[in-house]
PyMOL Python script that loads the backbone (N, CA, C, O; Angstrom):
from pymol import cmd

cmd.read_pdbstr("""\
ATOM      1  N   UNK A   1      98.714  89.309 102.119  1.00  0.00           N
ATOM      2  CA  UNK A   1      98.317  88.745 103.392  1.00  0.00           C
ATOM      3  C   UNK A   1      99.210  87.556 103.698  1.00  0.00           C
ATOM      4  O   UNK A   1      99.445  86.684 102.862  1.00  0.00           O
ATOM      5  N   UNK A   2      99.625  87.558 104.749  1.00  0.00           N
ATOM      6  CA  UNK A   2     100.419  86.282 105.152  1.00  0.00           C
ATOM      7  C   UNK A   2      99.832  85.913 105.793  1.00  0.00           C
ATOM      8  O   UNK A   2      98.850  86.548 106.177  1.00  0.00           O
ATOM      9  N   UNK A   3     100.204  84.352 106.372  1.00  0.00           N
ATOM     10  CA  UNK A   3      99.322  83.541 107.219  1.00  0.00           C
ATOM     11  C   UNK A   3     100.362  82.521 107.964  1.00  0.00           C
ATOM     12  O   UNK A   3     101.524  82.332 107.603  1.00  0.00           O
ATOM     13  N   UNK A   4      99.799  81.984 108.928  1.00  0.00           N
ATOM     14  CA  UNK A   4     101.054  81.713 110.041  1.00  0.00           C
ATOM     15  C   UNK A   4     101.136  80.038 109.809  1.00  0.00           C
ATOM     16  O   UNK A   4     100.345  79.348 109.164  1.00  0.00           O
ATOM     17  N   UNK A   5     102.287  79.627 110.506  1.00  0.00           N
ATOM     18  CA  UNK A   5     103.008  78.270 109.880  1.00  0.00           C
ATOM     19  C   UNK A   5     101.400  77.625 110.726  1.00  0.00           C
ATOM     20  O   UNK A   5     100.700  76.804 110.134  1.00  0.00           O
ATOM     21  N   UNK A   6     101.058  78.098 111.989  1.00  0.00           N
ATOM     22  CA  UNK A   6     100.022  77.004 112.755  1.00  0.00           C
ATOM     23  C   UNK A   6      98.487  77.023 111.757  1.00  0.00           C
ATOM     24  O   UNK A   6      97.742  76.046 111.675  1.00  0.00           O
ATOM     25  N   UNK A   7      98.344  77.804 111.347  1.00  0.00           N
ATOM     26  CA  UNK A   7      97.331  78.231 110.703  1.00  0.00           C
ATOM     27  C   UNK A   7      97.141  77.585 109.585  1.00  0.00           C
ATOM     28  O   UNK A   7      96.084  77.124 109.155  1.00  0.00           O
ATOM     29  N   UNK A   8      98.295  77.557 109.072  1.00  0.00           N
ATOM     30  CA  UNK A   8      98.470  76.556 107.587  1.00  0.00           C
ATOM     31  C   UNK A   8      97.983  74.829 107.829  1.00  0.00           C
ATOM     32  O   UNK A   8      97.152  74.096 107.293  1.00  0.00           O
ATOM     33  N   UNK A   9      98.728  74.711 108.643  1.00  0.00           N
ATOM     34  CA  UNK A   9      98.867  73.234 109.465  1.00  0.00           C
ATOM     35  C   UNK A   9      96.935  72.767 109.896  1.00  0.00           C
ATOM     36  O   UNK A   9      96.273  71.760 109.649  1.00  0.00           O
ATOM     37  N   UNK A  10      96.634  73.952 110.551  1.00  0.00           N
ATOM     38  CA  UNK A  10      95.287  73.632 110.497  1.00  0.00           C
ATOM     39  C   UNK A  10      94.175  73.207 109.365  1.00  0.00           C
ATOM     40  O   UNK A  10      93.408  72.254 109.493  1.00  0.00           O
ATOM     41  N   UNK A  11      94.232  74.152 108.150  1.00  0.00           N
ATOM     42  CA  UNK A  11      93.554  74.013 107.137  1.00  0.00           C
ATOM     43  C   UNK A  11      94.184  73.325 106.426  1.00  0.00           C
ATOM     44  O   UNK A  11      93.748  73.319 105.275  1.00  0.00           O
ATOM     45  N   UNK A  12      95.645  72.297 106.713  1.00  0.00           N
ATOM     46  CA  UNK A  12      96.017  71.331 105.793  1.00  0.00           C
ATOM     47  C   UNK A  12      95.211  70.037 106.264  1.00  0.00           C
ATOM     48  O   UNK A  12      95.115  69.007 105.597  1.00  0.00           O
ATOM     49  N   UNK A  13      94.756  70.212 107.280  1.00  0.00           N
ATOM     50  CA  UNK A  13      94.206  68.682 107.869  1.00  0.00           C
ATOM     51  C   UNK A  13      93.131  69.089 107.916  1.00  0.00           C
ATOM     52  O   UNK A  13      92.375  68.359 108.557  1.00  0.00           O
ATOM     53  N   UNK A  14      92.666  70.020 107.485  1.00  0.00           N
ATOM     54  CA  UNK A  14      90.722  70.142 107.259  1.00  0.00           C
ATOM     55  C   UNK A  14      90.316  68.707 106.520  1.00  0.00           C
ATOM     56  O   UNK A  14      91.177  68.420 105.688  1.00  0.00           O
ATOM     57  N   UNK A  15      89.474  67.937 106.577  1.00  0.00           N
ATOM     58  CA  UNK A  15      88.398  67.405 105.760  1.00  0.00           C
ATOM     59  C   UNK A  15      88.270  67.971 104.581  1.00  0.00           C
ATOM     60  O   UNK A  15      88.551  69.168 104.527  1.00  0.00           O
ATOM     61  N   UNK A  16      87.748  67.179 103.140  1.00  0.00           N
ATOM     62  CA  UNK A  16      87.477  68.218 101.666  1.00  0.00           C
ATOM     63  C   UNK A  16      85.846  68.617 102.352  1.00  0.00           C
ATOM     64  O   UNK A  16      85.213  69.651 102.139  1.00  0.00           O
ATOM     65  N   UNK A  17      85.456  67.507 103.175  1.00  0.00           N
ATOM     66  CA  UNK A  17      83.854  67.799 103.344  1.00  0.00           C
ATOM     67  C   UNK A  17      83.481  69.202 104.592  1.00  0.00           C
ATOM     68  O   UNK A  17      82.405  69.792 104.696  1.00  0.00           O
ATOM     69  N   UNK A  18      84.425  69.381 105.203  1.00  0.00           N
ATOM     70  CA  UNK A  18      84.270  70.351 106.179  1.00  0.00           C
ATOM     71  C   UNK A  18      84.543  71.962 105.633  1.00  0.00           C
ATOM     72  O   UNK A  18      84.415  72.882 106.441  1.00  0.00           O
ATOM     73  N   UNK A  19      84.945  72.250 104.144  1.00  0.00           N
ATOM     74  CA  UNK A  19      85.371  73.102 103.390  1.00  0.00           C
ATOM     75  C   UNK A  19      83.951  73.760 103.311  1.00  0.00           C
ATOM     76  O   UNK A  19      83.056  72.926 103.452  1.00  0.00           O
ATOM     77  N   UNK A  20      83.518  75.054 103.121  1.00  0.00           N
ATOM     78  CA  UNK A  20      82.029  75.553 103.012  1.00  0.00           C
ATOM     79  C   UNK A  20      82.336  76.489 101.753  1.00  0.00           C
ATOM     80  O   UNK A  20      82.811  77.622 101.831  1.00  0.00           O
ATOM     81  N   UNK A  21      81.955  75.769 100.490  1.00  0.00           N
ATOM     82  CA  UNK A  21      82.247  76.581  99.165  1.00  0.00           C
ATOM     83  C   UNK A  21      80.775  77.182  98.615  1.00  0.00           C
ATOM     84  O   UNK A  21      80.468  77.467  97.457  1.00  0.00           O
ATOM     85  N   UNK A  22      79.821  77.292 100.075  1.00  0.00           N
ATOM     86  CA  UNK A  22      78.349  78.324  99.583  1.00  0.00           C
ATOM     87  C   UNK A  22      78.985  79.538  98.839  1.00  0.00           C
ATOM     88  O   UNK A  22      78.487  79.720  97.728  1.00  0.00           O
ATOM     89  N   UNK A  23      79.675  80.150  99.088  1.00  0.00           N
ATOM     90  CA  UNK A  23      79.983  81.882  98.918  1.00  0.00           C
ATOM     91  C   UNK A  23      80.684  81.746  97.420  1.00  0.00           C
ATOM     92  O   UNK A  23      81.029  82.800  96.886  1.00  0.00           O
ATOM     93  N   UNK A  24      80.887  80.631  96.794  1.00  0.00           N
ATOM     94  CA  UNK A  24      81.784  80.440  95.889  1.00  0.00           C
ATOM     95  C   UNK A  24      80.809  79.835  94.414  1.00  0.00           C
ATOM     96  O   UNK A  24      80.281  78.733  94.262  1.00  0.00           O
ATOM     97  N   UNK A  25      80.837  81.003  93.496  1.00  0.00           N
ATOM     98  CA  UNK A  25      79.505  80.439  92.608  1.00  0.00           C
ATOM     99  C   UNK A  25      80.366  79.011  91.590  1.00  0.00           C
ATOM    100  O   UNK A  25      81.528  78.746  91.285  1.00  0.00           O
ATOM    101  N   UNK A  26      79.356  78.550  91.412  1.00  0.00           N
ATOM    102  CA  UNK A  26      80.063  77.279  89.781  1.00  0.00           C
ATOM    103  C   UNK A  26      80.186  77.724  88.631  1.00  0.00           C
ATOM    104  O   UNK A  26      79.408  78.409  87.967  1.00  0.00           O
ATOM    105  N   UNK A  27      81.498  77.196  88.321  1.00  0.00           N
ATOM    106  CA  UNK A  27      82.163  77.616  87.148  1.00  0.00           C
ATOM    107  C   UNK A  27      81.038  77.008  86.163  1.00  0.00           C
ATOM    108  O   UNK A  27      81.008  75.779  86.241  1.00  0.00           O
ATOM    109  N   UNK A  28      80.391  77.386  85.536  1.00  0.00           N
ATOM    110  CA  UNK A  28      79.588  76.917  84.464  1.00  0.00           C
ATOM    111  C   UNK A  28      80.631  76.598  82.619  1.00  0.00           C
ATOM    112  O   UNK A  28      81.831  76.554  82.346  1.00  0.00           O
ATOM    113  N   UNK A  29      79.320  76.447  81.769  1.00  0.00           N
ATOM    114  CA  UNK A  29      80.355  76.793  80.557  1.00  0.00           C
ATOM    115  C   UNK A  29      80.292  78.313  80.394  1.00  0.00           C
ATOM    116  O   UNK A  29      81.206  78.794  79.724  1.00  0.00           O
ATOM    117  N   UNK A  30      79.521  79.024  80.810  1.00  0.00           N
ATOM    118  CA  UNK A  30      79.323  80.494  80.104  1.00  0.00           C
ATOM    119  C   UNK A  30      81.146  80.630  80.733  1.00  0.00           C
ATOM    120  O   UNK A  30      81.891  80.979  79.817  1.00  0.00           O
ATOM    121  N   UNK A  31      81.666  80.471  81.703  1.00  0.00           N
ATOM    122  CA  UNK A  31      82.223  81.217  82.484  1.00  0.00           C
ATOM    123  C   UNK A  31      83.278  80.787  81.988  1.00  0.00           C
ATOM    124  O   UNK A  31      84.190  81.611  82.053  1.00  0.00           O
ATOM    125  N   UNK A  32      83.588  79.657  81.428  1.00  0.00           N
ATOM    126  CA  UNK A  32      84.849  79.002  80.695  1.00  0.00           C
ATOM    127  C   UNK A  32      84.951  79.362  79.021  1.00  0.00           C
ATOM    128  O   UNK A  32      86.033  79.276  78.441  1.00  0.00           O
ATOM    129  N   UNK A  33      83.672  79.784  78.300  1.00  0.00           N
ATOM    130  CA  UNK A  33      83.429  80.644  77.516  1.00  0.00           C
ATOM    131  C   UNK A  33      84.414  81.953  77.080  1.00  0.00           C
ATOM    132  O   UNK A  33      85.084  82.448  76.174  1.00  0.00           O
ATOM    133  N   UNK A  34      83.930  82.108  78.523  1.00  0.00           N
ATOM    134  CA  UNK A  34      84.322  83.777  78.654  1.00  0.00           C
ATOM    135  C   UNK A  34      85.913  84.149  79.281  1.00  0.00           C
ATOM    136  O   UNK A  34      86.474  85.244  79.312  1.00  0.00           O
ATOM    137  N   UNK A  35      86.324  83.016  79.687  1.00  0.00           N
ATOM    138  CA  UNK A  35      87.176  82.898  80.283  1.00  0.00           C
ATOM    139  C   UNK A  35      88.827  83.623  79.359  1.00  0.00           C
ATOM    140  O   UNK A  35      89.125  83.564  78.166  1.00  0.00           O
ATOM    141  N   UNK A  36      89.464  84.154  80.361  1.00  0.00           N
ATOM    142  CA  UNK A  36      90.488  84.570  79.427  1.00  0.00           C
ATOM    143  C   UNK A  36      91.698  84.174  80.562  1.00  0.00           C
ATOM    144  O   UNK A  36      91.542  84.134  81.782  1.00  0.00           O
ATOM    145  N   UNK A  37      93.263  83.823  79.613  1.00  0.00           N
ATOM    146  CA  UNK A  37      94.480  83.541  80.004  1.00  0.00           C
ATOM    147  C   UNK A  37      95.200  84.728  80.611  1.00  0.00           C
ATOM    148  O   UNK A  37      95.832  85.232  79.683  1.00  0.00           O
ATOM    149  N   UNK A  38      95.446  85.539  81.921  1.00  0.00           N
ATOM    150  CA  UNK A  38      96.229  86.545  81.850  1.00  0.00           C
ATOM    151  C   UNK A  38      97.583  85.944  82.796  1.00  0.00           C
ATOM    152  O   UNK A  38      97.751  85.276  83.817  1.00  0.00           O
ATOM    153  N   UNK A  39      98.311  86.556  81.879  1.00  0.00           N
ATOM    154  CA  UNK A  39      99.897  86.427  82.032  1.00  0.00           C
ATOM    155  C   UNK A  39     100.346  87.531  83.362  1.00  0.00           C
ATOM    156  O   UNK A  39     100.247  88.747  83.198  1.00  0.00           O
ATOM    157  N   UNK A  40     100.713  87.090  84.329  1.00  0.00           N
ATOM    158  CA  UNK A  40     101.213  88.325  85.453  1.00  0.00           C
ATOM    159  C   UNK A  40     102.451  89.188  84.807  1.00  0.00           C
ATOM    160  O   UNK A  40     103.451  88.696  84.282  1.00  0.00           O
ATOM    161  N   UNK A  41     102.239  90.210  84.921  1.00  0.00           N
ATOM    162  CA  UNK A  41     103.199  91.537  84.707  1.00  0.00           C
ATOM    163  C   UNK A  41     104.837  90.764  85.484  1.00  0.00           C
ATOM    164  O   UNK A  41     104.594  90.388  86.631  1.00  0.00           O
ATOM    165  N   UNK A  42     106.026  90.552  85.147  1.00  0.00           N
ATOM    166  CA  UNK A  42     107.353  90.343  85.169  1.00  0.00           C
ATOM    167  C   UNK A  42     107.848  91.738  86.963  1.00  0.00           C
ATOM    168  O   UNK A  42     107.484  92.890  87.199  1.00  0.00           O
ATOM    169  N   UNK A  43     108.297  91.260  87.344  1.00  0.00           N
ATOM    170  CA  UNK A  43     108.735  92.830  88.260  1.00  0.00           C
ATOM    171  C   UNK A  43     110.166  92.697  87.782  1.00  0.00           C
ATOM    172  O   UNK A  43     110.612  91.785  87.087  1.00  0.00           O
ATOM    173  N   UNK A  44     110.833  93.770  88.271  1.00  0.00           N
ATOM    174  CA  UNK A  44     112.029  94.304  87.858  1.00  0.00           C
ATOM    175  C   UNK A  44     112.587  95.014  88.817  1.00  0.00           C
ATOM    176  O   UNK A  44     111.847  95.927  89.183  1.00  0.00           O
ATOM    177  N   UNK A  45     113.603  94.960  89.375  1.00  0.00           N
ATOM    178  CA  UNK A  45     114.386  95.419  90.569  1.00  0.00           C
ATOM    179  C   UNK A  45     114.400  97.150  89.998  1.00  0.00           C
ATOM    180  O   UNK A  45     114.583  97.422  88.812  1.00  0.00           O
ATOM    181  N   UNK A  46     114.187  98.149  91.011  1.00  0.00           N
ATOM    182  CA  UNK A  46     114.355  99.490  90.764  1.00  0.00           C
ATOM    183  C   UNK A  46     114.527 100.051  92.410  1.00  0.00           C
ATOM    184  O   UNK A  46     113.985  99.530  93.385  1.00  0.00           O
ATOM    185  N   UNK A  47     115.413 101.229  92.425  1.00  0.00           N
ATOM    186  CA  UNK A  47     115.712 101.863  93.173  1.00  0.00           C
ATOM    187  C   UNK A  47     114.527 103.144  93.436  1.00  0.00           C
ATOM    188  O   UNK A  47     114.088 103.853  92.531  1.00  0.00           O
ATOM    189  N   UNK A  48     114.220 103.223  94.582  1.00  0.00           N
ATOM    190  CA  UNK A  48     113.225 103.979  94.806  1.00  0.00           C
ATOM    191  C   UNK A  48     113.258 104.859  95.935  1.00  0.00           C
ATOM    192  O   UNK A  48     113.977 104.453  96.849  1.00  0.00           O
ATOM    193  N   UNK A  49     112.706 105.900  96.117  1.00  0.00           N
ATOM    194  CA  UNK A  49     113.204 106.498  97.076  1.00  0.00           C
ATOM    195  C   UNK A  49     111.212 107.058  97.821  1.00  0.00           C
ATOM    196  O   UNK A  49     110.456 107.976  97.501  1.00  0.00           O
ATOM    197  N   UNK A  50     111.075 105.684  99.080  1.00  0.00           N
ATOM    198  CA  UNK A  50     109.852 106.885  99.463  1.00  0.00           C
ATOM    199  C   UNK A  50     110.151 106.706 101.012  1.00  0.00           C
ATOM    200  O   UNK A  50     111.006 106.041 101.597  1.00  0.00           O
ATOM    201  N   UNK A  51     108.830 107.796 101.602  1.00  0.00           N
ATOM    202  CA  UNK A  51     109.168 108.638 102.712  1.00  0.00           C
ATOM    203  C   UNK A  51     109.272 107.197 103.659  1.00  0.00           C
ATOM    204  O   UNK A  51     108.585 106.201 103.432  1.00  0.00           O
ATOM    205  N   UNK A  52     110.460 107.329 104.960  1.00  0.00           N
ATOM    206  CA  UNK A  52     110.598 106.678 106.233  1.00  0.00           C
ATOM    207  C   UNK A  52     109.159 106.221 106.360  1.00  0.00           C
ATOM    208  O   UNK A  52     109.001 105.037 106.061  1.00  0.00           O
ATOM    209  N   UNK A  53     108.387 106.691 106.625  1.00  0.00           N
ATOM    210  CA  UNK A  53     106.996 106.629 107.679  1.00  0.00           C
ATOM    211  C   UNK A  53     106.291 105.688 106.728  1.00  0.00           C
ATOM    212  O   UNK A  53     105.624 104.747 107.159  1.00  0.00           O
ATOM    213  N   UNK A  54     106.447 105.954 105.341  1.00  0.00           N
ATOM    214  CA  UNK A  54     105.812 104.829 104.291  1.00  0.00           C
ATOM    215  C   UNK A  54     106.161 103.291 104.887  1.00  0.00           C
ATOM    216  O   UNK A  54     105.627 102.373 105.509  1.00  0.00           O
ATOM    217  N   UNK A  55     107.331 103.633 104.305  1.00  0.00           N
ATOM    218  CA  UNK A  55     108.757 101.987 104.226  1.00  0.00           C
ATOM    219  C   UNK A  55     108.255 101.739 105.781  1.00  0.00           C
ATOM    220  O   UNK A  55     107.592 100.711 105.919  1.00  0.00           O
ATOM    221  N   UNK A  56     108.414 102.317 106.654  1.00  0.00           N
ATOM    222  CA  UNK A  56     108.035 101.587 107.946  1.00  0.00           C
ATOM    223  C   UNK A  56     106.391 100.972 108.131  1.00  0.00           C
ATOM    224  O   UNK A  56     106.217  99.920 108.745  1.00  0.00           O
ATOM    225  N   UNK A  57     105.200 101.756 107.525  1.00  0.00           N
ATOM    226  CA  UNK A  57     104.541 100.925 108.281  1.00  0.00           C
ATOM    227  C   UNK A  57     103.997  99.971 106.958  1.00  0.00           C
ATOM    228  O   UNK A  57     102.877  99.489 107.126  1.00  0.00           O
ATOM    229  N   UNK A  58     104.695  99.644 105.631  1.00  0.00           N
ATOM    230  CA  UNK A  58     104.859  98.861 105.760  1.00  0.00           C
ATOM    231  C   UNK A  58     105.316  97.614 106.147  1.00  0.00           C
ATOM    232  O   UNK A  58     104.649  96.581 106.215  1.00  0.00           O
ATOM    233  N   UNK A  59     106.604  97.779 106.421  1.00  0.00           N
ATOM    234  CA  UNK A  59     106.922  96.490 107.457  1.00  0.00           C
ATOM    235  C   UNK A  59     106.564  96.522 108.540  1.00  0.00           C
ATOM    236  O   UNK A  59     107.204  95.639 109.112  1.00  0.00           O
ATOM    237  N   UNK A  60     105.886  97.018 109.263  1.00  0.00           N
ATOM    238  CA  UNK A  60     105.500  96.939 110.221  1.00  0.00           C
ATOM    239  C   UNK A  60     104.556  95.821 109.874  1.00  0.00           C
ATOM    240  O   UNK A  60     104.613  95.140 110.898  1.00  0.00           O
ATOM    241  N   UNK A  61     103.744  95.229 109.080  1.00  0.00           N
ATOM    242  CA  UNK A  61     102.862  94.206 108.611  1.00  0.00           C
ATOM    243  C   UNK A  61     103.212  93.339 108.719  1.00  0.00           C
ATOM    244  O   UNK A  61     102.400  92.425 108.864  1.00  0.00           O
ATOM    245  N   UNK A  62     105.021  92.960 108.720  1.00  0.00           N
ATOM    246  CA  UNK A  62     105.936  92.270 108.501  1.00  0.00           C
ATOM    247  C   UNK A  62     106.132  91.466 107.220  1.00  0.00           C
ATOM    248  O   UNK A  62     105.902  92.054 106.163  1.00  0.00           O
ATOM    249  N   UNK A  63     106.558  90.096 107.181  1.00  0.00           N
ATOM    250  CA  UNK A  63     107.623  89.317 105.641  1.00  0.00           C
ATOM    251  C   UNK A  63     106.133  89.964 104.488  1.00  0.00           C
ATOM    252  O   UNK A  63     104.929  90.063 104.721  1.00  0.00           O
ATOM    253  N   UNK A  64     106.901  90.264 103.346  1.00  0.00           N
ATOM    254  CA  UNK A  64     106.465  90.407 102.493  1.00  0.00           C
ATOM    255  C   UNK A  64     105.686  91.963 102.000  1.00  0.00           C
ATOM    256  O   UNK A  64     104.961  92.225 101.039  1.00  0.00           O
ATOM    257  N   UNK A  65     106.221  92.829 103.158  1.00  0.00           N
ATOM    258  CA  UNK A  65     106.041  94.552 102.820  1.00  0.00           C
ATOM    259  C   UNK A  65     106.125  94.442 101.287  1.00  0.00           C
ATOM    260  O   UNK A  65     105.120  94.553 100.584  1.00  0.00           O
ATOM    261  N   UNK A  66     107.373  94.217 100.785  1.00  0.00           N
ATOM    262  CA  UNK A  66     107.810  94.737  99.604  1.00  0.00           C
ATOM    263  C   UNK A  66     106.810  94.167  98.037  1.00  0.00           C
ATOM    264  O   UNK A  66     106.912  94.470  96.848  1.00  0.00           O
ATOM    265  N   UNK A  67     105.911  93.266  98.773  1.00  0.00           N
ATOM    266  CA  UNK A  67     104.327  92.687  97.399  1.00  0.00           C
ATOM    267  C   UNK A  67     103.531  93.382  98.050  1.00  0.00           C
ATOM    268  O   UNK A  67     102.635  93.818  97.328  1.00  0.00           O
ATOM    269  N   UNK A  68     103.442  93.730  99.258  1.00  0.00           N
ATOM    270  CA  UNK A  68     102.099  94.834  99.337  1.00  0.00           C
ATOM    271  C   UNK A  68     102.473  96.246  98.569  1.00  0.00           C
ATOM    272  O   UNK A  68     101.742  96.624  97.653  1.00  0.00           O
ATOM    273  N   UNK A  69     103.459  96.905  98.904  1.00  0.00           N
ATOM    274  CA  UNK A  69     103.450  98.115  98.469  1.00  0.00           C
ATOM    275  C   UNK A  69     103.448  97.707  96.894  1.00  0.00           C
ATOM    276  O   UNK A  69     102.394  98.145  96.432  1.00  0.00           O
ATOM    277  N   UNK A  70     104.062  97.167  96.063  1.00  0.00           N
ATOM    278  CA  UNK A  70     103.878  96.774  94.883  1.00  0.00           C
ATOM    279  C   UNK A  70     102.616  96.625  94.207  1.00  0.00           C
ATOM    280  O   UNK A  70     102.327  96.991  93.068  1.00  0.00           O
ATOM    281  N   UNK A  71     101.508  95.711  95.536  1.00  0.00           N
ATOM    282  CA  UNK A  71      99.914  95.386  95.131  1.00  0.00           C
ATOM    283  C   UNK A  71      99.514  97.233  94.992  1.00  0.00           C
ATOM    284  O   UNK A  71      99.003  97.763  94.006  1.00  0.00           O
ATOM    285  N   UNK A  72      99.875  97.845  96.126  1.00  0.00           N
ATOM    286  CA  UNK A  72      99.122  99.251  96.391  1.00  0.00           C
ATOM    287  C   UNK A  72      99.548 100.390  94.987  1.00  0.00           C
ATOM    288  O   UNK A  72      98.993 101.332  94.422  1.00  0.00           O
ATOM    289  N   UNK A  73     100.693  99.736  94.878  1.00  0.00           N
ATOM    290  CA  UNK A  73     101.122 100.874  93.093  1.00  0.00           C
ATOM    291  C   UNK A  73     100.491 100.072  92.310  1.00  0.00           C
ATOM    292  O   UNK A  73      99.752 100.750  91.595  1.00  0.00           O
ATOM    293  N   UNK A  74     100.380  98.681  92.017  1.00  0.00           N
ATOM    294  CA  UNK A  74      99.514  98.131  90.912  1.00  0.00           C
ATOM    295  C   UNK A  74      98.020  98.846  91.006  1.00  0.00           C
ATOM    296  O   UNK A  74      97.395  99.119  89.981  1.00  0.00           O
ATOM    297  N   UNK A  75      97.567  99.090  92.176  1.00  0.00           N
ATOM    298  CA  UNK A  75      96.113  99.240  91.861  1.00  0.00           C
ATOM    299  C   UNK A  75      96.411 100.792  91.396  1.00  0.00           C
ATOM    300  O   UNK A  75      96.207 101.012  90.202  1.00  0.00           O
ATOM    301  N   UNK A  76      96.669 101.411  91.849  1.00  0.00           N
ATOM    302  CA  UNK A  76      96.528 102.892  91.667  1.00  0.00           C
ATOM    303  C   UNK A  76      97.086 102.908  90.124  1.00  0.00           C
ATOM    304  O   UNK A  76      96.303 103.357  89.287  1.00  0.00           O
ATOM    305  N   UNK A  77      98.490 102.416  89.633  1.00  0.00           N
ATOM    306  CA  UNK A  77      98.401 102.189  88.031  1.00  0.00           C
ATOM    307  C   UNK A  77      96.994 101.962  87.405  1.00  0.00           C
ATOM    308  O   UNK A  77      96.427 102.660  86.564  1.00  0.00           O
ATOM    309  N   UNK A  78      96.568 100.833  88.004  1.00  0.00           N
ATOM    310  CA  UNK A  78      95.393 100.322  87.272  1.00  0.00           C
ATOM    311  C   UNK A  78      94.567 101.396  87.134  1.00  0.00           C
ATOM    312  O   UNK A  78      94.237 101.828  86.030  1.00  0.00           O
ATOM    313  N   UNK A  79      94.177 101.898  88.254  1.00  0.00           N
ATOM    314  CA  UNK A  79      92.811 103.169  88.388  1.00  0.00           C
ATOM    315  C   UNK A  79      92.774 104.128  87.665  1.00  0.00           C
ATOM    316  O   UNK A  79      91.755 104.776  87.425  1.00  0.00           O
ATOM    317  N   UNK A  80      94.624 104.489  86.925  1.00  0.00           N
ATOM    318  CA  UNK A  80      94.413 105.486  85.967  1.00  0.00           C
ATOM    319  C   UNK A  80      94.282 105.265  84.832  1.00  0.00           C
ATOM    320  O   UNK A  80      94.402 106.189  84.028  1.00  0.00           O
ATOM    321  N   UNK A  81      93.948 103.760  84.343  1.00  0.00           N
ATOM    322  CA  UNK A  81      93.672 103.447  82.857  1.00  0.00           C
ATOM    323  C   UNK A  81      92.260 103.489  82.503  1.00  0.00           C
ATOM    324  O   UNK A  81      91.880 103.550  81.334  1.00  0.00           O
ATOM    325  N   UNK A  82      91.279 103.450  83.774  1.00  0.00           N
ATOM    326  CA  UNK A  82      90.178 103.240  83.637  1.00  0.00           C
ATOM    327  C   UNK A  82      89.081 104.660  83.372  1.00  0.00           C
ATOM    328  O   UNK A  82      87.872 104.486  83.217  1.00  0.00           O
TER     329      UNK A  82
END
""", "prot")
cmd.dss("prot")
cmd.show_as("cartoon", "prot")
cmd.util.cbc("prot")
cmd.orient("prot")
């Protein structure tokens, strides 16, 4: 998801008190307990070959096609370990 330079600018001058962190539970100790370190997977430049109509509507989303389609093969990797 990208987000626009005005947009940024807005929620940089939010208030900390105008922030609404209801939806957001507290880190307790169980949760720091349980908590684990994961290291992000490295990417690696590879040549790939998929269909026009793909490659386009991803950019059509515009900057940053090339971490979505990446997010969309990470999950589907993921789905077949499970």
């Amino acid at each position: 998801m990208t987000i626009d330079k005005k947009r940024l600018e807005e929620l940089a001058a939010r208030r900390d008190d105008q922030i609404d962190y209801s939806d957001i539970p507290e880190l307790d100790e169980n949760f720091w307990k349980n908590a684990q370190l994961v290291q992000p997977d490295r990417t690696k430049s590879v040549t790939l070959r998929v269909k026009q109509s793909v490659l386009e509507a991803f950019q059509a989303q515009g900057k940053g096609y090339q971490t979505r389609m990446n997010a969309v093969l990470e999950t589907y990797a993921r789905s077949l370990t499970k």
